[in-house]
C-alpha atoms as an extended CHARMM CRD file, in Angstrom:
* protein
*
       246  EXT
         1         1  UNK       CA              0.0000000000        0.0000000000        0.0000000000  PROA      1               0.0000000000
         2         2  UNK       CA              1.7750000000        3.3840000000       -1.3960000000  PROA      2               0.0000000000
         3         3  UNK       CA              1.4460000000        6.1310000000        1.1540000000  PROA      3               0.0000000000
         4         4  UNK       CA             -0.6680000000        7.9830000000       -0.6320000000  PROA      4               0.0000000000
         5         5  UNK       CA             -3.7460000000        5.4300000000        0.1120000000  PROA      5               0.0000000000
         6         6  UNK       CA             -2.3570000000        5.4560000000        3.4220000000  PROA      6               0.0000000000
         7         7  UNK       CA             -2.9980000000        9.2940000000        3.7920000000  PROA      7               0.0000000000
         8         8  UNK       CA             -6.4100000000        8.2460000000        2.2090000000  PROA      8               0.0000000000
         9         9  UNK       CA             -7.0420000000        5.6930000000        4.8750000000  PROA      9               0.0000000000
        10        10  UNK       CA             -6.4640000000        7.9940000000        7.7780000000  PROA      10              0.0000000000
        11        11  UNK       CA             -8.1440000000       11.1270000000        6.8600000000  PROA      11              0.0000000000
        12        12  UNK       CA            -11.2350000000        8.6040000000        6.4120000000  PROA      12              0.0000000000
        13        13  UNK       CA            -10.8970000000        6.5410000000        9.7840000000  PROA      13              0.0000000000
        14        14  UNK       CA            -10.4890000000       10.4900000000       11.7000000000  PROA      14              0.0000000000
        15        15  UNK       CA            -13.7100000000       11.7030000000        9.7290000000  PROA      15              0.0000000000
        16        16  UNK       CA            -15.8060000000        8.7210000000       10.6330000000  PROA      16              0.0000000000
        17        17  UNK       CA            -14.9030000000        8.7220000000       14.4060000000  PROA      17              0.0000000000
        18        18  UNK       CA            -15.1690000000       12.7200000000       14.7150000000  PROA      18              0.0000000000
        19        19  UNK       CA            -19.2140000000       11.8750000000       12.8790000000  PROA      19              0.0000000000
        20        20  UNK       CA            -19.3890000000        8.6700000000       15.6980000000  PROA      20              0.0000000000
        21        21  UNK       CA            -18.3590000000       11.5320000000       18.4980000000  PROA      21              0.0000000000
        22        22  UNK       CA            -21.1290000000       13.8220000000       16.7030000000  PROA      22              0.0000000000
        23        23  UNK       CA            -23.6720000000       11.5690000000       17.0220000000  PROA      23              0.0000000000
        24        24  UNK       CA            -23.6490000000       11.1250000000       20.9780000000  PROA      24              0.0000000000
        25        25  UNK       CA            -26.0040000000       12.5900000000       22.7210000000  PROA      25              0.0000000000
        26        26  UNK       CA            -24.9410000000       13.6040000000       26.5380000000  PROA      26              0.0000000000
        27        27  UNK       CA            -27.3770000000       15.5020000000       29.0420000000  PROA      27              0.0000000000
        28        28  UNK       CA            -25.9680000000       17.3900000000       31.9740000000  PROA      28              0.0000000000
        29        29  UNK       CA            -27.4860000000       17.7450000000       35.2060000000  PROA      29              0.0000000000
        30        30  UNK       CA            -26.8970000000       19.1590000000       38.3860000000  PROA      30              0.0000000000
        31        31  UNK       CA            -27.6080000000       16.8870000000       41.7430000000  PROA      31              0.0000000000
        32        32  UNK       CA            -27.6670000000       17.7680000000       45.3210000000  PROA      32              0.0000000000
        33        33  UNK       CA            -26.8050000000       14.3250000000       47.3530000000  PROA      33              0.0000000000
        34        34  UNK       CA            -27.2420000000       14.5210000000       50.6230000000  PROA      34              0.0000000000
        35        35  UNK       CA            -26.8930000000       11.5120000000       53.2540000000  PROA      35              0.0000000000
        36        36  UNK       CA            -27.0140000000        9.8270000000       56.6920000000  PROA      36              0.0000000000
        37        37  UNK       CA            -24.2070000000        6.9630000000       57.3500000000  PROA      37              0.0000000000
        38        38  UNK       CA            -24.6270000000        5.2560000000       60.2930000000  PROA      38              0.0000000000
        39        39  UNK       CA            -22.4010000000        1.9800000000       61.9550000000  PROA      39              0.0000000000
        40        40  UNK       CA            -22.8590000000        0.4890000000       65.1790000000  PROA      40              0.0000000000
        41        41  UNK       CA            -19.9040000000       -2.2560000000       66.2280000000  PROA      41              0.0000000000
        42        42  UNK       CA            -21.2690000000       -4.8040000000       68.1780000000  PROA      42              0.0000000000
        43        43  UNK       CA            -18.0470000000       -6.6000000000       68.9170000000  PROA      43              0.0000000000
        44        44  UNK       CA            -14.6030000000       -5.3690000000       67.6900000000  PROA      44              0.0000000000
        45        45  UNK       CA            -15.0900000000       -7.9710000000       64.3830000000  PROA      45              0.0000000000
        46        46  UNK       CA            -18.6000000000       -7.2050000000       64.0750000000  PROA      46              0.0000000000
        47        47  UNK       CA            -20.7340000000       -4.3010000000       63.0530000000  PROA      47              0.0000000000
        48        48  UNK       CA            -23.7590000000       -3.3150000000       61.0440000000  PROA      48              0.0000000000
        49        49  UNK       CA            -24.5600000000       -0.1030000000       59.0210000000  PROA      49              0.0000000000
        50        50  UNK       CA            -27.6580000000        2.3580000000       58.0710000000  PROA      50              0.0000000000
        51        51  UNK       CA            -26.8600000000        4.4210000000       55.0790000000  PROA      51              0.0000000000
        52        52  UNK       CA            -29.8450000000        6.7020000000       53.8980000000  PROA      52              0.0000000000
        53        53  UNK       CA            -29.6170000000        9.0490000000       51.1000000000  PROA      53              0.0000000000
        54        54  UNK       CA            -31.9780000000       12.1170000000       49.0580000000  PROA      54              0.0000000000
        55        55  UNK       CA            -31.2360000000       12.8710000000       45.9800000000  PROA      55              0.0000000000
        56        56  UNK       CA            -32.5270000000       16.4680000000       44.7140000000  PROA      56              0.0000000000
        57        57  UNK       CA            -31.9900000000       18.0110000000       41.1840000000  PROA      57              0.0000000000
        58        58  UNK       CA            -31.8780000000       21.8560000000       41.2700000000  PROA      58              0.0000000000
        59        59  UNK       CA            -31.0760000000       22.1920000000       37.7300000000  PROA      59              0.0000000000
        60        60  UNK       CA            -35.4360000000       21.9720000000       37.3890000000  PROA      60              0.0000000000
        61        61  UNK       CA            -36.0470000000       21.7040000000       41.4380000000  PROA      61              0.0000000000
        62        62  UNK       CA            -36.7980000000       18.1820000000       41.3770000000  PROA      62              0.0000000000
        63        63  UNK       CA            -36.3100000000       15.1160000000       43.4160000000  PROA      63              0.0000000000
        64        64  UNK       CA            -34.2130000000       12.0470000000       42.0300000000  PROA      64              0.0000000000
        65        65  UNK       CA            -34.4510000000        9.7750000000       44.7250000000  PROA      65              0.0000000000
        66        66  UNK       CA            -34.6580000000        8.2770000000       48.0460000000  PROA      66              0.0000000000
        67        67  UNK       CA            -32.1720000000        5.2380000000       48.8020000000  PROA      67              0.0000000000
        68        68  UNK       CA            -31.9890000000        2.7780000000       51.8520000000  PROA      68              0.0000000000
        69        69  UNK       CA            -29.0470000000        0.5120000000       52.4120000000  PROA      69              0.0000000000
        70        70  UNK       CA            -28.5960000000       -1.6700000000       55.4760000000  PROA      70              0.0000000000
        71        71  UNK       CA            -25.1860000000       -4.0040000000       55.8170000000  PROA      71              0.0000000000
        72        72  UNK       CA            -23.8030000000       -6.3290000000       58.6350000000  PROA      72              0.0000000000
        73        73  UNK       CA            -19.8210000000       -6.8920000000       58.0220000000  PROA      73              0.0000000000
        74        74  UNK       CA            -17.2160000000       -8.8090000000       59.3660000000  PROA      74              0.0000000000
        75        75  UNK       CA            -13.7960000000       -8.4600000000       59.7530000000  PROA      75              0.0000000000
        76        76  UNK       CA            -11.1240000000      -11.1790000000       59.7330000000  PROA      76              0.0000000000
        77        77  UNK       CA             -7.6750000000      -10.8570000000       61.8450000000  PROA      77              0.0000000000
        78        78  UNK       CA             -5.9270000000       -9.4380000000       58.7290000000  PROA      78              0.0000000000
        79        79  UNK       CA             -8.3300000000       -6.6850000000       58.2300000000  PROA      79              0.0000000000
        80        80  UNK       CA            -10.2680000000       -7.9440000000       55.2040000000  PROA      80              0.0000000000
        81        81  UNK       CA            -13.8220000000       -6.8790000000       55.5140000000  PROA      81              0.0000000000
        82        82  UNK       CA            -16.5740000000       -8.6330000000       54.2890000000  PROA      82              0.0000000000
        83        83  UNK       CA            -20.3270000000       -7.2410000000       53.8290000000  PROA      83              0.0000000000
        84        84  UNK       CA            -23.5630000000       -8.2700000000       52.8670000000  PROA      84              0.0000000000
        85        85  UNK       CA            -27.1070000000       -6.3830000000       52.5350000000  PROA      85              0.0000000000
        86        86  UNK       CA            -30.1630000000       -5.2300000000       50.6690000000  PROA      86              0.0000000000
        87        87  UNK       CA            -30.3100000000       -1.4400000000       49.2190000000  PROA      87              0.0000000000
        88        88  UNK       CA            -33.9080000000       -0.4030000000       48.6230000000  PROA      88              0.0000000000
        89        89  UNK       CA            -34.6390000000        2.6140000000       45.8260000000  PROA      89              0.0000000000
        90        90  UNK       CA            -37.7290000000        4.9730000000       45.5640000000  PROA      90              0.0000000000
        91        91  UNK       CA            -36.9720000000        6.8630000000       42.5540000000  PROA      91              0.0000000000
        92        92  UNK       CA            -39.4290000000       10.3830000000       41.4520000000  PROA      92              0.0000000000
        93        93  UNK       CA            -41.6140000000        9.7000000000       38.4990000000  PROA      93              0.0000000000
        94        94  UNK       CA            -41.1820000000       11.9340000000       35.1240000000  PROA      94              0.0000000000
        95        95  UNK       CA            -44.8650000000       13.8680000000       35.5910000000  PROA      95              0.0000000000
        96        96  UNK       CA            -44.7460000000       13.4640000000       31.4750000000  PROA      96              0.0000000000
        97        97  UNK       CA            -43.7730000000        9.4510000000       31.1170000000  PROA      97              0.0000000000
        98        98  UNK       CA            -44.4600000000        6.1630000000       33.1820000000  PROA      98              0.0000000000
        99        99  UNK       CA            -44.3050000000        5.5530000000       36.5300000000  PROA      99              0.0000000000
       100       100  UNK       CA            -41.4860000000        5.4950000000       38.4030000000  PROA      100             0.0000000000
       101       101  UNK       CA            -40.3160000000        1.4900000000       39.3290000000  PROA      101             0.0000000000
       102       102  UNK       CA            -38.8150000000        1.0790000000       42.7720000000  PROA      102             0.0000000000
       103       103  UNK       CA            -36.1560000000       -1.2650000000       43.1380000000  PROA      103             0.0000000000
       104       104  UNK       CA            -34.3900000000       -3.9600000000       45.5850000000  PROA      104             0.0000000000
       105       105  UNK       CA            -30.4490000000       -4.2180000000       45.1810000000  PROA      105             0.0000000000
       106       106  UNK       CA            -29.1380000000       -7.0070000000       47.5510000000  PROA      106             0.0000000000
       107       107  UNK       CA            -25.6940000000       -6.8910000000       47.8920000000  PROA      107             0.0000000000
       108       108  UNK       CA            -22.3180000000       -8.5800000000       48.6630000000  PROA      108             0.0000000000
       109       109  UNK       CA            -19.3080000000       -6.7110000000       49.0650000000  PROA      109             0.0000000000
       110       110  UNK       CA            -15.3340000000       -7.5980000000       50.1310000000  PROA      110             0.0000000000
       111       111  UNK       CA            -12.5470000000       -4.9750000000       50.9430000000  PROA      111             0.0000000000
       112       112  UNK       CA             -9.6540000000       -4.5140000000       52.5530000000  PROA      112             0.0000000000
       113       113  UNK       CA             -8.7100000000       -0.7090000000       54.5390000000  PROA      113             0.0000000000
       114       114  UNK       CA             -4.8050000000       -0.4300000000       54.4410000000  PROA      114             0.0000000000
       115       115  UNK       CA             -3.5880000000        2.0930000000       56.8490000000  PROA      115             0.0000000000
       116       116  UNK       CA             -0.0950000000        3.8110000000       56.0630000000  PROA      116             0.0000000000
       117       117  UNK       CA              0.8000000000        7.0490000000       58.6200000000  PROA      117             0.0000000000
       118       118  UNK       CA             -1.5490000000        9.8260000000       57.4940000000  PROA      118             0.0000000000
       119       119  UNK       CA             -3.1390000000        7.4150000000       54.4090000000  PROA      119             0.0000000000
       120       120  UNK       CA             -5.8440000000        5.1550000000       54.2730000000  PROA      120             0.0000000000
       121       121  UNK       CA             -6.3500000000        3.5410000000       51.3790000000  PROA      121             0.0000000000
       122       122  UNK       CA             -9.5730000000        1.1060000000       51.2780000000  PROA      122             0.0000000000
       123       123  UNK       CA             -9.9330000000       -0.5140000000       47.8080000000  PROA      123             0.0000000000
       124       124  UNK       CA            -13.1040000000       -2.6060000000       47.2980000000  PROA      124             0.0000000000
       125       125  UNK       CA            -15.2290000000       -4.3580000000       45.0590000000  PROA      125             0.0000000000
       126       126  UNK       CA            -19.1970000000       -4.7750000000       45.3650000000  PROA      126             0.0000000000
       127       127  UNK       CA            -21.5670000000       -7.4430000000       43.8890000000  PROA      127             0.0000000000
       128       128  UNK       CA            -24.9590000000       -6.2260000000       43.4120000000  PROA      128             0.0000000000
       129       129  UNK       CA            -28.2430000000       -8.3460000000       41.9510000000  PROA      129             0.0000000000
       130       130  UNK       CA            -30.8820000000       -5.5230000000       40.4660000000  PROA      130             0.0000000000
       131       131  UNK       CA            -35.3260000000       -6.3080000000       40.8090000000  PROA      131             0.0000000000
       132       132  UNK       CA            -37.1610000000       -4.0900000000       39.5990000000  PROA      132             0.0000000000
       133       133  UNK       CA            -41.4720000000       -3.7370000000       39.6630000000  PROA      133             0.0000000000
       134       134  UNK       CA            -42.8180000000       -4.6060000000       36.7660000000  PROA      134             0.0000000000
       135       135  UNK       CA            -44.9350000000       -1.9810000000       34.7130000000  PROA      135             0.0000000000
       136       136  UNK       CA            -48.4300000000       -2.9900000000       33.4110000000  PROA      136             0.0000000000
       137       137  UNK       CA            -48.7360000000       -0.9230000000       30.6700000000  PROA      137             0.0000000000
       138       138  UNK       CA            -48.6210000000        3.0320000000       32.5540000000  PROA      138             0.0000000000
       139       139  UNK       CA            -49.2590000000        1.6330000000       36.0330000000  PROA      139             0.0000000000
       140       140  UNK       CA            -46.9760000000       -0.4190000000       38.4230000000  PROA      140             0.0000000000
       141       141  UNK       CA            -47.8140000000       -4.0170000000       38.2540000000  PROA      141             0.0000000000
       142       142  UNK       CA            -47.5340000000       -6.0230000000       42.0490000000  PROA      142             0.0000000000
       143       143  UNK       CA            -44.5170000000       -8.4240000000       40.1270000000  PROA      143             0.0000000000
       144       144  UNK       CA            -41.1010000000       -7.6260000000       40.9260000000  PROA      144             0.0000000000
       145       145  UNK       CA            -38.3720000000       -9.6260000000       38.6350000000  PROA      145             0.0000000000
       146       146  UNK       CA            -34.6560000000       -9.9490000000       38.5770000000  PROA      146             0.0000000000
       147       147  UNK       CA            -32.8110000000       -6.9380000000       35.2780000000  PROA      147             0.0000000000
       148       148  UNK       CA            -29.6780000000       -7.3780000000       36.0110000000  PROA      148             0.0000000000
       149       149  UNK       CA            -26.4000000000       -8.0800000000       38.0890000000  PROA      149             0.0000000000
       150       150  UNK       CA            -24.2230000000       -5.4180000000       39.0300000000  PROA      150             0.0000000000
       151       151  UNK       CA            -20.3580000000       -5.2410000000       39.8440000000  PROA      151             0.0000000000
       152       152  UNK       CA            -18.9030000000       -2.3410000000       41.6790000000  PROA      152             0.0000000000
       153       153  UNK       CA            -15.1140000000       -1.3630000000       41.5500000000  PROA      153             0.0000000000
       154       154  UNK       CA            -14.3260000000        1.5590000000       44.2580000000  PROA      154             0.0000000000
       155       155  UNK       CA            -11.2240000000        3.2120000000       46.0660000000  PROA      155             0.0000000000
       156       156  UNK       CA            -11.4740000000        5.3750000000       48.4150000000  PROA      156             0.0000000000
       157       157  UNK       CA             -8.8130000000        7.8540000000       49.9390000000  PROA      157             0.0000000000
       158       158  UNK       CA             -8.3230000000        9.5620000000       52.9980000000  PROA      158             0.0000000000
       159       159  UNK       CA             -5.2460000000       11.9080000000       54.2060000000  PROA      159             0.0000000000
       160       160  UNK       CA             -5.8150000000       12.6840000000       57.7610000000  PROA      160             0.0000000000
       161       161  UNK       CA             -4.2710000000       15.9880000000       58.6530000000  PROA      161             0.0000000000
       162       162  UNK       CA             -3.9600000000       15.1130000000       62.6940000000  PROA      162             0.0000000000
       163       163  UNK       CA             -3.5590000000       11.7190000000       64.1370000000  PROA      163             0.0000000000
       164       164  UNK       CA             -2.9010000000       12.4050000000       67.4180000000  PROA      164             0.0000000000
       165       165  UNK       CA             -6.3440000000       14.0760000000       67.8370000000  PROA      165             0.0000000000
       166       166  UNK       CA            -10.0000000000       12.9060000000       67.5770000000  PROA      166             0.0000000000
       167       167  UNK       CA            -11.3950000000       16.0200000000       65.9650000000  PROA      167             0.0000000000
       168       168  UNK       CA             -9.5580000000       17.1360000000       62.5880000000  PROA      168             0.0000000000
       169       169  UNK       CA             -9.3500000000       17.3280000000       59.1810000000  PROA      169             0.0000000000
       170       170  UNK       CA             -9.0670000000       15.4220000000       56.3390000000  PROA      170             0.0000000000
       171       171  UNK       CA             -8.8180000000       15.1590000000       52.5440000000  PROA      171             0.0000000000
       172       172  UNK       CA            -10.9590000000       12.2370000000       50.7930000000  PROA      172             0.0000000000
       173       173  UNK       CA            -10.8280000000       11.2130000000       47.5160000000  PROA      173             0.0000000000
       174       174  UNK       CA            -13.0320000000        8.5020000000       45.5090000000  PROA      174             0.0000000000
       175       175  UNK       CA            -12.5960000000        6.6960000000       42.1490000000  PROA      175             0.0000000000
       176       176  UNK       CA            -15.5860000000        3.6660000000       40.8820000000  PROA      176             0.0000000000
       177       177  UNK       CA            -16.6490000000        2.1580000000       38.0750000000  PROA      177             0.0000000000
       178       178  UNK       CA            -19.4430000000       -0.1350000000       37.7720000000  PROA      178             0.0000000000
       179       179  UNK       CA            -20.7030000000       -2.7520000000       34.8250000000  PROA      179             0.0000000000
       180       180  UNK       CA            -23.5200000000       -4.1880000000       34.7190000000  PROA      180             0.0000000000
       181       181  UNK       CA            -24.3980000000       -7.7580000000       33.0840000000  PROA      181             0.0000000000
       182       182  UNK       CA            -27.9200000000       -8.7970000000       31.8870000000  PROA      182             0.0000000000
       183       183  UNK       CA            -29.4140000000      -11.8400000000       32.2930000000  PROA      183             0.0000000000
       184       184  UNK       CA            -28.4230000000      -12.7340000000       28.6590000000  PROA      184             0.0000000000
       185       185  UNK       CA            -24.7260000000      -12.5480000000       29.8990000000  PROA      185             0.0000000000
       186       186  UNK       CA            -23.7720000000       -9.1830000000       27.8170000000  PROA      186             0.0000000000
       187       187  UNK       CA            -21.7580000000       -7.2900000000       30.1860000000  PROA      187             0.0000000000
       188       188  UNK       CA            -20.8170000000       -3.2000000000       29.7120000000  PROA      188             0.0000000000
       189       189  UNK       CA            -19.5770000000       -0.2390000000       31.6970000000  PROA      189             0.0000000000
       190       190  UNK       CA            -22.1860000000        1.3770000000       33.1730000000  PROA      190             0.0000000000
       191       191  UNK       CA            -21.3070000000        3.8680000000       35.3650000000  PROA      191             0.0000000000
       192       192  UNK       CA            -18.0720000000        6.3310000000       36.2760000000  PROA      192             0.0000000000
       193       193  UNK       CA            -18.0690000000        8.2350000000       39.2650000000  PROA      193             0.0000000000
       194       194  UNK       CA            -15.3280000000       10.5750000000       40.9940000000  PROA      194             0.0000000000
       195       195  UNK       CA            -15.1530000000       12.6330000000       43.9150000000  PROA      195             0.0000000000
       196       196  UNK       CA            -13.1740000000       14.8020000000       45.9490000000  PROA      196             0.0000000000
       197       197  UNK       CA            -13.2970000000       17.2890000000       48.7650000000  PROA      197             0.0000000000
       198       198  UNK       CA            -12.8000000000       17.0000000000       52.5560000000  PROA      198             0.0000000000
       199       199  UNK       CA            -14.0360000000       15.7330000000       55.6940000000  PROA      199             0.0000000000
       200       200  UNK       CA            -14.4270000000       16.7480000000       59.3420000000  PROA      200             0.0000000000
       201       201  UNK       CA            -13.9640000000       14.2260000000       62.4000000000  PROA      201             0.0000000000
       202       202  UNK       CA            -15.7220000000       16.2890000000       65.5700000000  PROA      202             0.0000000000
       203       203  UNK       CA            -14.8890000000       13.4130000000       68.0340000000  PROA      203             0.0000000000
       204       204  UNK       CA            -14.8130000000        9.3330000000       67.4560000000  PROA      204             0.0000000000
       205       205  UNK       CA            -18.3130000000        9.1600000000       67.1140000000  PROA      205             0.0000000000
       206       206  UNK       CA            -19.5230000000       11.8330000000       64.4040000000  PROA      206             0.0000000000
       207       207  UNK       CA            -18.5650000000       13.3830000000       61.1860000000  PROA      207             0.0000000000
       208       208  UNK       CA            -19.2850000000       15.4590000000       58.3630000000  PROA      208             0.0000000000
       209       209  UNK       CA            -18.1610000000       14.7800000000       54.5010000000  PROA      209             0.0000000000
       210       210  UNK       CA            -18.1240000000       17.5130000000       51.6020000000  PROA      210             0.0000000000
       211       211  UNK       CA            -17.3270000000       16.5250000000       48.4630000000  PROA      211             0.0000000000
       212       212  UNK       CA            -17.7010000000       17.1060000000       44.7120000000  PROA      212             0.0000000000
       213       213  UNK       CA            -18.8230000000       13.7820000000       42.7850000000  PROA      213             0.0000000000
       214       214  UNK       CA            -18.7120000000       13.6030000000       38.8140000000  PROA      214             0.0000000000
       215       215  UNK       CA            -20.5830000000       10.9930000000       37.8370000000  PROA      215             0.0000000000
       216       216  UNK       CA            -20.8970000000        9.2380000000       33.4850000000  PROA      216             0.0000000000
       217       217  UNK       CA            -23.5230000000        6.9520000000       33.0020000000  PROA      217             0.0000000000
       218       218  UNK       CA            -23.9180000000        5.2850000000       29.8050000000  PROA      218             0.0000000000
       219       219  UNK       CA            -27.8810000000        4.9150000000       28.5000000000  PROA      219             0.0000000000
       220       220  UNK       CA            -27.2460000000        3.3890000000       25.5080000000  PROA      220             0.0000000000
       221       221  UNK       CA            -24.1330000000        3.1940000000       22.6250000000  PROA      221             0.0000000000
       222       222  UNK       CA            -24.8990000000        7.0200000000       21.6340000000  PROA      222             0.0000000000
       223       223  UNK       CA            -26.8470000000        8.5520000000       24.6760000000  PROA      223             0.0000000000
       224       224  UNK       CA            -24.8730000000        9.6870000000       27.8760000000  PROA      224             0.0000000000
       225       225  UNK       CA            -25.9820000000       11.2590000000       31.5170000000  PROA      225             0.0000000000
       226       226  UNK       CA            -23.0440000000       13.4380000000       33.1950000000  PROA      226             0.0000000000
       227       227  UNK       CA            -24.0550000000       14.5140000000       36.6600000000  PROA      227             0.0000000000
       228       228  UNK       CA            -22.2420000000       17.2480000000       38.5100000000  PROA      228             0.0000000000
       229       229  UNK       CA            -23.3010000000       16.6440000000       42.1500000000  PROA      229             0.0000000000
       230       230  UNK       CA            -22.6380000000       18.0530000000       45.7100000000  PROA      230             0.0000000000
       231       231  UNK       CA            -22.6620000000       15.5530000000       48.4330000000  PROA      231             0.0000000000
       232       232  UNK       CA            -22.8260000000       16.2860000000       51.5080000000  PROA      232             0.0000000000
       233       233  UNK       CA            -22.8510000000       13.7940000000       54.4840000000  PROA      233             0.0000000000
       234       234  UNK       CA            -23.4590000000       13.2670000000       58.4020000000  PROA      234             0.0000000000
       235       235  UNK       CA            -21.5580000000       10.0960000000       59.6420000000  PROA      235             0.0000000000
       236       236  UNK       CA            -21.8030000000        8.4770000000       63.2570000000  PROA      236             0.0000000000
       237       237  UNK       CA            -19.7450000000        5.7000000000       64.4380000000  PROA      237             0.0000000000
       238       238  UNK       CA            -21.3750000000        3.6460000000       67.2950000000  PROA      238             0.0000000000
       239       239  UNK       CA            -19.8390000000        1.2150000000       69.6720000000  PROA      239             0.0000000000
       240       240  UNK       CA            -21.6920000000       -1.3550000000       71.9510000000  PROA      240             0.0000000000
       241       241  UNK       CA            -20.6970000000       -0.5820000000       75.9310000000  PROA      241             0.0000000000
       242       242  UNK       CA            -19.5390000000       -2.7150000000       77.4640000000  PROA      242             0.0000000000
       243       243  UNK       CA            -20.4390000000       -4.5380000000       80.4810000000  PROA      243             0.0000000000
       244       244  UNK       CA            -17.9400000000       -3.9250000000       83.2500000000  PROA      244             0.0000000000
       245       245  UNK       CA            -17.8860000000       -7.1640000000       85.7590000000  PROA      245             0.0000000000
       246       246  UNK       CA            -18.8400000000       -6.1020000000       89.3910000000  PROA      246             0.0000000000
């Protein structure tokens, strides 16, 4: 092949992927997250967690969602955690298309928090199975059935400022990307989230979180959703008392 056909060959493959670029579609919106994350350890191996979240778009002052997640976890002598649960999602109908479905996530989840001076990195990966309620033509039906499994790859970061002190600062960062396989067995990035932003410890037992999340999701081959969302969260950390012998 001369390298004139060559030059022929390129300028063809770069017009062709800048008319595949053209033709996807991505919609923007703007999210307000905010959340309640609650654990209580009921030995030093064993603890269960409440995590509660509102979701609330101000680009057109309208709510997304409201999410439930409850998890009991275990931790092994090496510090491997392991998790299971079910999440529970009430999502805000469109007032101009179908019903909104609710949905039950139940969820597995293994990770392991490694702890270097002022670091804590806590890479994890999450196996979720997705039922959704059925829709009978424009109204819910009462059948819920199984759409689709869902796998969750997540980092998270913290840099705490101060360790010799309960109350501080601290910088967090988050990276996650998420597929999700149908019951057909095609498989396909779904999701990409990032965040970043800080946190504040006021004792052992609460916190706050402030972040900035970017979130891609992926609708179809040429339709995209980028959300730019504020997240802001209230975290307590509960420990059983324990009995003192007489």
């Amino acid at each position: 092949m001369n390298l004139k056909i060559k030059i022929i060959f390129v300028f063809l493959f770069i017009s062709w992927n800048a008319n595949a670029q053209s033709t996807r579609q991505v919609l923007t919106r703007q999210v307000v997250w905010g959340g309640l994350f609650c654990e209580y350890k009921i030995t030093p191996v064993l603890s269960t967690t409440l995590d509660v979240q509102g979701r609330y778009e101000y680009t057109d002052g309208d709510w997304v969602l409201w999410a439930t997640r409850v998890g009991v976890w275990y931790k092994t002598k090496s510090g491997v955690n392991f998790g299971t649960g079910l999440a529970q999602f009430n999502y805000y109908s469109n007032p101009n298309g179908k019903p909104a479905r609710p949905e039950w996530r139940p969820w597995e989840e293994v990770g392991d928090k490694i702890k270097i001076g002022h670091h804590t990195i806590y890479p994890r990966f999450r196996f979720e199975q997705r039922f959704i309620r059925e829709l009978n033509g424009n109204v819910l039906a009462d059948k819920t059935t199984f759409s689709a499994f869902r796998e969750r790859f997540r980092v998270d970061y913290n840099y705490r400022f101060n360790l010799e002190k309960d109350r501080g600062f601290s910088i967090v960062e988050n990276q996650e990307i998420l597929f999700a396989t149908k019951k057909t067995g095609f498989s396909a990035m779904d999701t990409f989230r990032f965040s970043v932003g800080f946190a504040y410890a006021f004792n052992k037992t609460f916190s706050t979180q402030l972040v900035y999340l970017y979130q891609l999701q992926q609708k179809d081959s040429n339709h995209f959703e980028e959300q730019e969302i504020i997240r802001f969260t209230l975290q307590f950390l509960l420990t059983k008392p324990v009995k003192k012998s007489e």
